[in-house]
N, C-alpha and C positions, 0 to 999 in steps of 0.2 A: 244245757246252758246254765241248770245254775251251780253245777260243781266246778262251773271255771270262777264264779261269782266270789268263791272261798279267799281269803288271803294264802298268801305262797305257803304262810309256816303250818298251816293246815294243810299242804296237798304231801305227798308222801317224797319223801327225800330223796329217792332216783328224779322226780320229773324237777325237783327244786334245783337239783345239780344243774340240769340241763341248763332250765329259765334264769339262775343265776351265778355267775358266771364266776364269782366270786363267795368266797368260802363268808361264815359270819364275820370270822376275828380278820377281815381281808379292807382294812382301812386303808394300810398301809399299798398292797397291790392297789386298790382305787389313786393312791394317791399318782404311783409312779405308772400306772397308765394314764392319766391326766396328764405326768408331765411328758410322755411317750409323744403323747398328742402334741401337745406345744410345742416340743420341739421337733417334731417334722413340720408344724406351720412356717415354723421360724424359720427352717432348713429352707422349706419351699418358697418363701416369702425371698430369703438369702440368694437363690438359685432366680426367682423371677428377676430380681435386680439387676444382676451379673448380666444378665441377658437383654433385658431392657438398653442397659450401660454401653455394651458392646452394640446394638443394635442405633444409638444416638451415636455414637461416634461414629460408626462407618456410615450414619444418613452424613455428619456435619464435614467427613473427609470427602465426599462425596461431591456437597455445595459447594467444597474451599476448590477444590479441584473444578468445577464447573464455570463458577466464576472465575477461576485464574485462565480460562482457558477462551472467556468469553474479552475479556480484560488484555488480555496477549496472544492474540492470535497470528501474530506474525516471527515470535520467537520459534528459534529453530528448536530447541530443547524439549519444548512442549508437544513434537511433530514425535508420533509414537512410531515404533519397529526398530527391529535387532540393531543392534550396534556394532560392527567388528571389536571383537577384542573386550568388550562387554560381557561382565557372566548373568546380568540379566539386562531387560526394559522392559518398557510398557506400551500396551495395546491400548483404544480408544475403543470402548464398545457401545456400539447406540444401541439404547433399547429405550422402546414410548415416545415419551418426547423427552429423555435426558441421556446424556452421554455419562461412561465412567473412565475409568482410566487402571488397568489390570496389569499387575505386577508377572511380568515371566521371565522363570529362571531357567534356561536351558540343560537338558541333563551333559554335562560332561562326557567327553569320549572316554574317559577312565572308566566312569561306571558302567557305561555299557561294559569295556573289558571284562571289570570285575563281573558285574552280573552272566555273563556269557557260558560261565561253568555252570552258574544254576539252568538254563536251559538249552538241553544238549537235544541233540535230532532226534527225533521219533526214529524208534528204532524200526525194521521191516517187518512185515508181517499187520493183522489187524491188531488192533491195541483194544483191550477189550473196559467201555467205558463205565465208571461204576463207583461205589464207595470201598475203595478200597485204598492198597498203600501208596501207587502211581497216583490216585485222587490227593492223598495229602503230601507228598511228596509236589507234586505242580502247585498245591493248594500254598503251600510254605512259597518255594518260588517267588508267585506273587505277593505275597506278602510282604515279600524283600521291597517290592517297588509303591504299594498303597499303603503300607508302613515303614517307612526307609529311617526313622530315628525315633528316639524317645519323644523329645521335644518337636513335634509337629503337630498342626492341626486335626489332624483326625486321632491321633492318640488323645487329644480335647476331647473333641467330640466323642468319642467312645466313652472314657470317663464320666461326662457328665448324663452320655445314656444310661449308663451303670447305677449311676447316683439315682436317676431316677427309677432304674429300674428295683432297685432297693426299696425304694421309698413307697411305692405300690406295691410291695407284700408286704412291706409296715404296716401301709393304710388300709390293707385287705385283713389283718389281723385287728387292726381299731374298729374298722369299720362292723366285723363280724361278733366283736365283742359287747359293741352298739347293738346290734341287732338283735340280740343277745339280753339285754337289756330292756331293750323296749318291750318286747315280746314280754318276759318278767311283769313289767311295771303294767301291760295291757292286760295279763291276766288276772293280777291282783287288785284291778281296778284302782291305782292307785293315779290318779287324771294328773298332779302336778308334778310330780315324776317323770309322767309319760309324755308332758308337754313339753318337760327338760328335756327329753332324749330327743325330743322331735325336730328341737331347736339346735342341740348338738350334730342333730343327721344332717342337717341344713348346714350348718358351718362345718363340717367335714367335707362337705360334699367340692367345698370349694379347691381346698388341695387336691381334692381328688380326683376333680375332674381336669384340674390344669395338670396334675401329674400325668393322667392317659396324652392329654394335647402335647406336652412336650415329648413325650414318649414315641408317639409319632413324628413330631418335627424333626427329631433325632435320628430315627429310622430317616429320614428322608433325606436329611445333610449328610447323616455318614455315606448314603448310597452316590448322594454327587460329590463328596468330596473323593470316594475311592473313584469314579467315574474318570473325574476332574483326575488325577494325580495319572492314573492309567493311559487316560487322552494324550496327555502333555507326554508322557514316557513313548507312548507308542508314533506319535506325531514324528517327535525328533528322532526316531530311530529309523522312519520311514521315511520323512524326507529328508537328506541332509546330502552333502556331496560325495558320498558312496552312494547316491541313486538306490536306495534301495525300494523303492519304490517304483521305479522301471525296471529292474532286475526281478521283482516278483511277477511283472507279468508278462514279461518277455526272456528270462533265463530261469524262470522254478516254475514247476507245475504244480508244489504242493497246497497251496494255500487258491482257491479260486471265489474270485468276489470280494476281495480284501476291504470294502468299502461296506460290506456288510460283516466280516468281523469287525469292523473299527467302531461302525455305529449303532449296532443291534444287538452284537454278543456282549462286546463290553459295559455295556448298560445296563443287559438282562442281567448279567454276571454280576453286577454292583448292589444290583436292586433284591437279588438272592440273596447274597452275600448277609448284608446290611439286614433285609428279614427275617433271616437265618437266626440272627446272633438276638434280636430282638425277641421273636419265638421261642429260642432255647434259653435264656438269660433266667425268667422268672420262673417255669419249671423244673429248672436244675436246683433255686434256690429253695423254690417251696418244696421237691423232693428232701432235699437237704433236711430242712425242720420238721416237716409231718413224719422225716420218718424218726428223726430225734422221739420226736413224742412218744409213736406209736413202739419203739424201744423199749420205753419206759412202762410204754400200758400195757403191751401181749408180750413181755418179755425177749429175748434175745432167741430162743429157738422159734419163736412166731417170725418174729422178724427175719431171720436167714428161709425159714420157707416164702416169703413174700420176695425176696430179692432173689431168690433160686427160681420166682415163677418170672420176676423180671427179666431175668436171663434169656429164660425158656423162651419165652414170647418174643423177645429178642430176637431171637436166632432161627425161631421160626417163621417169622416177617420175614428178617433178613432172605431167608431161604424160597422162600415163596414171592419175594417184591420181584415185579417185572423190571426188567432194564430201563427204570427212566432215565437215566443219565442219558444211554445211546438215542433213547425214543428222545430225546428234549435235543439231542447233537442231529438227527437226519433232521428233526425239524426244524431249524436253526437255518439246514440250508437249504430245505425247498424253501425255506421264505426268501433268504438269498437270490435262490435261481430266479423266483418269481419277482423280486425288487430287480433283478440282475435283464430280466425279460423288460419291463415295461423300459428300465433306462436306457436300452438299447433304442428301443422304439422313438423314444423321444430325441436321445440324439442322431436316428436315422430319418428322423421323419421327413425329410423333404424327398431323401433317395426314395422312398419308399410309397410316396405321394404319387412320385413320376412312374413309376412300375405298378400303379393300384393293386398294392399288394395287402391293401386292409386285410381282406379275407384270411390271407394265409395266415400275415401273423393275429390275427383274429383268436386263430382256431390255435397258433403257437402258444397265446397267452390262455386260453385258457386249461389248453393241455396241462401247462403247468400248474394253474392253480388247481386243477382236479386233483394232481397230485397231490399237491400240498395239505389238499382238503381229505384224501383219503390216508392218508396218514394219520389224519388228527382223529380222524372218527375211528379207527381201530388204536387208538388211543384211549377213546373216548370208553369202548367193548373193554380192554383188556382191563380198564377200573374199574367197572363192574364186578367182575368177581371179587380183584382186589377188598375193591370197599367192604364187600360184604364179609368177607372174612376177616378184615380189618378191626372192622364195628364190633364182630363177634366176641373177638380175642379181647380188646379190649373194654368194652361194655359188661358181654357177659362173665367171659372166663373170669377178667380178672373180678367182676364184683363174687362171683363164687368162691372165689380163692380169699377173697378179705372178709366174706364169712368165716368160713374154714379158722383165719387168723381170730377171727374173734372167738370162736370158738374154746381156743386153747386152752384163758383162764379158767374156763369153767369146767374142762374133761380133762384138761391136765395142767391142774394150779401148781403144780412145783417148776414148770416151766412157764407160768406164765407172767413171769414178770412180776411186779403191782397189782393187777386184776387179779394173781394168782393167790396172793399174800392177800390179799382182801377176802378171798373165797376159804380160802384156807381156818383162818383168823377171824369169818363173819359167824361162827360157832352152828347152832342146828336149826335156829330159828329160820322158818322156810322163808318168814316174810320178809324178814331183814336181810338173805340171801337174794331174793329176788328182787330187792330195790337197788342190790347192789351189782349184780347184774345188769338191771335196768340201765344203770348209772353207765356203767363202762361199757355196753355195748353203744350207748347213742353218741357216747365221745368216742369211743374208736370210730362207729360208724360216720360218724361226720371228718375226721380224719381220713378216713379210709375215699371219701369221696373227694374230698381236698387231693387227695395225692393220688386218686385213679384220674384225676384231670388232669393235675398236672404230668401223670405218666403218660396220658395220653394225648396232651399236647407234643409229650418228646417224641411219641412213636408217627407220629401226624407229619411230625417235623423230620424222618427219616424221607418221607418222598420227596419233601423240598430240599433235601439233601441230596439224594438221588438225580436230580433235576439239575440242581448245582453242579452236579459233578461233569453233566455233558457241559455246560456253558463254561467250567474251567476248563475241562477237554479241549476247545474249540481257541480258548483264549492264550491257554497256553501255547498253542500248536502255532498260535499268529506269533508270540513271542520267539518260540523257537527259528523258525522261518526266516525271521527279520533280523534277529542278530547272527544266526548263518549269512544271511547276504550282507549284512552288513560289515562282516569279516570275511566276504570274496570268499565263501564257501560252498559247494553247489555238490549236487546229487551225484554220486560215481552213475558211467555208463559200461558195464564192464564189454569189454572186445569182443564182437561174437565170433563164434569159430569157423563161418563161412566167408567172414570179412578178410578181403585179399592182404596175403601175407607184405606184398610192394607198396602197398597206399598207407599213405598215412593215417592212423586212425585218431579223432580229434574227441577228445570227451573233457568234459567240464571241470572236472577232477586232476585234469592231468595238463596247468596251465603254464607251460615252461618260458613263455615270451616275459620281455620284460619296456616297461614305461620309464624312461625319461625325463626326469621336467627339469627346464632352465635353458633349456636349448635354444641358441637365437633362429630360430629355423623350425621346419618339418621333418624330420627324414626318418626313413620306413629302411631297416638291412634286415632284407631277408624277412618278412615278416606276411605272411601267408593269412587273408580276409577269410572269415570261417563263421560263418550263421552257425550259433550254439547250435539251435535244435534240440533245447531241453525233452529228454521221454524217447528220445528217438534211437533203437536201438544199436542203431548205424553209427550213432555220432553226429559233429557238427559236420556241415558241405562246405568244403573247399570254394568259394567261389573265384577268388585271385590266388594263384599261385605266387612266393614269395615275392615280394615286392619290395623292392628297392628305388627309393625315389627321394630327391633332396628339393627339398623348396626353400630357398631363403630369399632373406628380405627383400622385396619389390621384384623378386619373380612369380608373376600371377599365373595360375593352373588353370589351364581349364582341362575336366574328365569329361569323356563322352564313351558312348559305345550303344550298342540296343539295349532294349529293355530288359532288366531281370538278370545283367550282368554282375551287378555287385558295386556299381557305382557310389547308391548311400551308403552304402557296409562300409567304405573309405571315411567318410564320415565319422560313422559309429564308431569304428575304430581310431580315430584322433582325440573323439569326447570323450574314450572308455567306455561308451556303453555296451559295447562288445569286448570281451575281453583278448590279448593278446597272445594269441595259443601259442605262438612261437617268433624267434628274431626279436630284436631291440627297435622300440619306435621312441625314436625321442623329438620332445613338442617344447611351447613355452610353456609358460607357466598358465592358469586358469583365468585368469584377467586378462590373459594378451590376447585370448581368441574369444571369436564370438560366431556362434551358428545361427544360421536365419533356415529355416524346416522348409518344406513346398508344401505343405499344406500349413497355412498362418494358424499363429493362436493369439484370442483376446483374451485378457485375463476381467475380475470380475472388479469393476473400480470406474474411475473417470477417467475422461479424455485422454488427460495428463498420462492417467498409469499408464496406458498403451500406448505414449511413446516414449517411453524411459522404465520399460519392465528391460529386466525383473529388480531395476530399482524401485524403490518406495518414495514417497515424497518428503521423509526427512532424509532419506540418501540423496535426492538432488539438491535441497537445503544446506545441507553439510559439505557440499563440495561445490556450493557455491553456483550452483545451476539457474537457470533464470525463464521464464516464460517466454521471456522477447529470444533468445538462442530456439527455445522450441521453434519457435514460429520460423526464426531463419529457418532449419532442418525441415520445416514442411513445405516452407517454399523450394526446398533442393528434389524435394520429392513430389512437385503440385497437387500438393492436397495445403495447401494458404487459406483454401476456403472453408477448411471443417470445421475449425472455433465455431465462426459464425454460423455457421449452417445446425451445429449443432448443439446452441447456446452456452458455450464457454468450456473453459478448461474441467471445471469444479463439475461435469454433467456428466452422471451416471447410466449406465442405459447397456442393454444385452448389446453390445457392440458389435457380435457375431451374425446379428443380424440388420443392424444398423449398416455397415458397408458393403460395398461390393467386395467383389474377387481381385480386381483389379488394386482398389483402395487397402485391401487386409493386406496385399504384397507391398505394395508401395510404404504402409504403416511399418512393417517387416524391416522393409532396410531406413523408414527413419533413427529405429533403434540402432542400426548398424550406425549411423551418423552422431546420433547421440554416445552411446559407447567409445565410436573410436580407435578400436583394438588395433592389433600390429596385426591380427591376421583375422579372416573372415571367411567360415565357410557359407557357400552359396550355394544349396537344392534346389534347381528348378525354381527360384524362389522370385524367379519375374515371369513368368510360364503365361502371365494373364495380364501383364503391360505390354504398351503397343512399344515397337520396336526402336521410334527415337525419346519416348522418356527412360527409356533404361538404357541406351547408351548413354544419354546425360547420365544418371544414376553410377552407372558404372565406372565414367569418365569422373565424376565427384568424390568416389569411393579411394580413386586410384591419386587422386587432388591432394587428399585428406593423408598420405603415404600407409592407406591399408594395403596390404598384399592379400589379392583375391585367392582362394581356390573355389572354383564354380564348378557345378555339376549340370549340365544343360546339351541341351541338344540342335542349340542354333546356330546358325554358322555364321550370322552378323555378330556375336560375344566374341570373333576369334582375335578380331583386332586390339580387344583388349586385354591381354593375354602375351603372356610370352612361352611359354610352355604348353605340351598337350599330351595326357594321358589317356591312350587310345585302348577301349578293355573290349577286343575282338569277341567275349563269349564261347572261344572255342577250348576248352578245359581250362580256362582261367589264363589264357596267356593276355600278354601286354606288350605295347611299344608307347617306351617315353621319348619323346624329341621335341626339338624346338622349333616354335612358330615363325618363320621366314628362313627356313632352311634352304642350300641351291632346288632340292627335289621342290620345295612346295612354291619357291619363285617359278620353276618351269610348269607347276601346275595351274598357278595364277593366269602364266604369259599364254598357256595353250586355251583357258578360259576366255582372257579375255577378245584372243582372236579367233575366237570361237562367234563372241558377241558380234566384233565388227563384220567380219562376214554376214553374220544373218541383218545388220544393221546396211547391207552395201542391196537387202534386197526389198528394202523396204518402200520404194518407189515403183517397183512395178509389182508390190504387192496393196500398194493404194490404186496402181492404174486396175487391176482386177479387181477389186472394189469397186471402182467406179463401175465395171462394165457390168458386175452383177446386179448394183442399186439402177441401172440403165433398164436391164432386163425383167427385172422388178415391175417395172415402173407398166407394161405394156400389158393393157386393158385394162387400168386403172382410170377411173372419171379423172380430169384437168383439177377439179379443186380438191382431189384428195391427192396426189401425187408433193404436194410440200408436204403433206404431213408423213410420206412415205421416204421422204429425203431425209426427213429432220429425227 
């Protein structure tokens, strides 16, 4: 203890080097590290401002908006959602207790086009998941779309991550210099020195630790702003009027769960992404200068052995790392399967109630999670080894190799740089050799530690690399998917060789039909109903052989036939969601029809939205709609009574559960009344109204001059009809004819003297009545005999 008591210029010049950090004649370096400091405060001070700044103005856009909104609330303008012919609008988002109002720009059909070359189909065969050039090749891709220009927000945000990321291996060299410092002034006992540095560690501390806070908030924004950009990109490309969002689950097999690529991978993927660049930013920089330094100290052939061990190591991980990509992509989707399992359950759960089928899917749901869960634990096994030889490589090997490196000035000074030229030049004296030694082994060595951390942060960052690459895998594969369907592109089925040489063979690849729009009318030449059957190696099923049928105005349809004929497939093929394998179908246009489903859907909103979906409530604003016409339209449909019943327009509520069966169909065709189209298809879509409110309904519809075509299987709709397409079921054939034909007047007339016959015998089948309730009656007691009448 008391040879630390000595002043500095008493202890021998290797350990002075260390404790002072600065040479004697070094007034001048004091100076300009002082101002090194100051201006990163400044910097920081500059950088907290900007951010404050921006964070007052979007609180004050925020209030102006609130109050404009509280202030005018019956302006149509301030009624948020898309706009025809608009390249953007705005969204109202509640969140707490305040609303905001979010600016959305729609991506244009052009860029999909453009972008459509960067993501081309998975080719066949497995695609093997990983860092490699398919990794940066999809990695570029998306880049296209969470960085689409110079000038955007996340190029901000990056930027200003960057800034900061600078600014903490500034403060990490201040800081170390400080420390550096104190130590000195502690040893030499010199107390008012040492009280300066104490007071300096304190007010450094303050940049430097809002430097780490912003450094994460940054981390955080850039992850939801690419989240945010990729959302909005994948959104519009999924739902838009190419359906491609019904095309993925009912014409492609390759993507399954798409609700869990949308909301699970692209997230993970953002949040990799963003801690990726975070992780690698200040070890690539601090590589960058310690290895400057160490250049300078063990010379230029020390240094290429230390970057030749970099390699090494490199390529040895490399060789040795397990597949995380694929391990992080199967796990992606047992999570899938397992989110995919319980939402089943929840939207099955009343069927499933009536069957007490808990048990099974009991045992279904956990089957899965076991799965899920045994993956992850041989996940858990195969980083075991990992790690350990991870730690090895880079703990031991490399701190033995940064010996080795220090080594050099002193067994081979003519390569060793500076260290070598000191040893060379520090003449025979052993003790003067040995302080100089001293000297540059404990600044290499502390260099050498500085940059075996930061090497081994980068090597750290190879499995979150790895990791990354299955969640780009996954992300890209939804992209690829979606702009195939989005461009009416679907998987070849090639012809099998047993498939009969006379049948038509239907595959998704081979769409030769063509659509029509403008036509005042329906009409189907020659155009053959064919269930895709994506994966199926037969092809699509023929269910209607070609079909030829003309509907025009105020000739109303009715289809019938058994079940399982292909009746909605008529349908499907009017709305396009089937495509048209063959023959010319030409329709109106997409405003003049309107489909009501046989099983209803409620959307998620008030009263109002469920009867004027899939408008919005500035679309009935803007053309002039009115509360009191609602209310007409529910009394054409008797439901007058659900305002009230279910405290006003403005009243939100699972709806789906809120009505009956009866009322979700009746809701059904209020939209048809609200709409109004020139044509209307109808599935079974009164299946569960009593038989005189849907002939009013129908008889309203036909008021209104909609032209029905209806899908039903009752025989009181016939009257309302003038046409009937009859689908036999037997290899798709059909008979179209007209309702009061001579054949079906003579059907009528043989019915109905059918009736009066059995109506001529209805008197002496009340007198046989009588004589059984007569016979009844005998051996029954006197006072029970009315109650055996009555």
């Amino acid at each position: 203890m008391v040879a630390f008591s000595k002043p500095v210029s008493e202890l021998p010049s290797a350990i002075q080097a260390v404790l002072n950090p600065t040479p004697n004649n070094g007034n001048s370096r004091q100076t300009r590290n002082k101002t090194k400091a100051a201006i990163s405060i400044v910097v920081i001070s500059i950088a907290a401002y900007i951010t404050n700044y921006i964070y007052k103005k979007q609180a004050e856009g925020a209030q102006t908006r609130r109050s404009l909104t509280r202030t005018a609330n019956n302006r149509a303008d301030l009624y948020d959602g898309p706009v025809p012919g608009n390249k953007k609008y705005t969204l109202t988002v509640p969140y707490k207790d305040r609303t905001s109002k979010v600016t959305v720009r729609p991506i244009p059909p052009e860029t999909f086009k453009k972008h459509k070359k960067l993501f081309p189909p998975p080719t066949s065969g497995i695609q093997r998941v990983g860092v490699n050039k398919v990794f940066f090749r999809q990695l570029a891709a998306i880049f296209k779309i969470i960085l689409p220009k110079v000038r955007s927000k996340e190029v901000v945000i990056l930027l200003l991550h960057s800034v900061f990321l600078v600014l903490r291996t500034w403060l990490s060299i201040i800081v170390a210099k400080l420390d550096g410092r104190i130590v000195r002034d502690l040893v030499a006992a010199n107390g008012k020195e040492f009280l300066k540095g104490i007071a300096y560690w304190f007010l450094i501390a303050i940049p430097a630790t809002y430097t780490n806070s912003m450094i994460r908030y940054f981390q955080s924004k850039l992850s939801i702003a690419f989240r945010t950009r990729l959302t909005r990109y994948v959104h519009d490309l999924y739902l838009n009027d190419q359906n491609a969002y019904y095309k993925a689950i009912n014409l492609d097999n390759r993507i399954e769960g798409a609700d869990q690529f949308i909301t699970t991978d692209i997230g993970r993927f953002c949040d990799g992404l963003a801690s990726l660049y975070s992780n690698l930013g200040k070890p690539v920089l601090d590589t960058i200068i310690f290895n400057y330094q160490l250049t300078k100290s063990i010379g230029l052939f020390g240094m290429l052995g230390l970057f030749g061990n970099y390699l090494l190591t490199a390529w040895i991980l490399r060789q040795v790392t397990p597949a995380f990509g694929k391990l992080a992509a199967v796990e992606a989707k047992l999570e899938g399967d397992f989110r995919a399992a319980h939402t089943r359950l929840i939207t099955n759960a009343e069927e499933i109630a009536f069957y007490h089928g808990a048990e099974l899917e009991h045992s279904i749901l956990e089957r899965t999670y076991l799965r899920l869960v045994k993956h992850i634990n041989s996940i858990f096994k195969i980083r075991i080894a990992y790690n350990m030889f991870e730690d090895f490589v880079i703990k031991y090997f490399w701190s033995a190799m940064g010996l080795l490196g220090c080594s050099v000035p002193v067994f081979f000074p003519a390569y060793g740089g500076q260290g070598g030229k000191n040893e060379i030049q520090g003449g025979t004296e052993n003790h003067g050799k040995e302080r100089d030694r001293t000297k540059g082994f404990i600044t290499n060595k502390r260099l050498m530690i500085s940059l075996a951390d930061a090497g081994g942060r980068m090597m750290y960052s190879y499995k979150e690399l790895a990791e990354l690459a299955g969640y780009t895998s996954r992300v890209y594969n939804l992209l690829s998917v979606l702009h195939s369907l989005y461009a009416s592109e679907y998987v070849a089925t090639p012809r099998p060789a047993s498939f009969p040489e006379d049948q038509e063979f239907y595959s998704l690849d081979d769409i030769r039909g063509e659509v029509k729009f403008g036509y005042d009318g329906i009409k189907f030449e020659g155009v053959p109903i064919v269930a895709p059957n994506p994966g199926n190696e037969r092809g699509g099923d023929e269910l209607i052989k070609g079909l030829d049928v003309v509907i025009n105005p105020g000739e109303h349809l009715l289809v019938t036939g058994p079940n399982g004929v292909g009746k909605t497939s008529i349908a499907r093929a009017i709305s396009r969601l089937w495509p048209v394998f063959r023959g010319v179908l030409s329709r109106p246009d997409v405003g003049s029809i309107f489909y009501i489903p046989q099983r209803p859907y409620l959307s998620i909103g008030t009263l109002r939205d469920q009867i004027i979906y899939p408008h919005s409530h500035a679309d009935m604003i803007r053309n002039n709609r009115t509360d009191e016409e609602l209310m007409g339209i529910l009394r054409n449909v008797h439901l007058e009574n659900i305002p009230n019943r279910e405290g006003g327009w403005e009243t939100k509520k699972e709806w789906k559960d809120v009505f009956s069966g009866g009322e979700k169909q009746r809701i059904g065709m209020a939209r048809l009344f609200y709409h109004r189209p020139r044509f209307a298809i109808l599935d079974e879509c009164t299946s569960a109204v009593s038989s005189d409110v849907e002939g009013l309904m129908y008889q309203h519809a036909k008021d209104i001059n909609i032209t029905l075509v209806t899908i039903s299987h009752r025989p009181s709709l016939f009257k309302y009809h003038t046409h009937l397409l009859l689908l036999s079921g037997d290899e798709g054939t059909w008979k179209f004819e007209t309702i009061g034909t001579k054949e079906e007047r003579m059907s009528l007339d043989n019915e109905v003297a059918a009736l009066e016959a059995k109506l001529k015998d209805v008197e002496s089948n009340k007198a046989r009545i009588a004589e059984i309730n007569k016979e009844l009656q005998l051996g029954i007691p006197e006072d029970k005999k009315n109650d055996v009448v009555n």
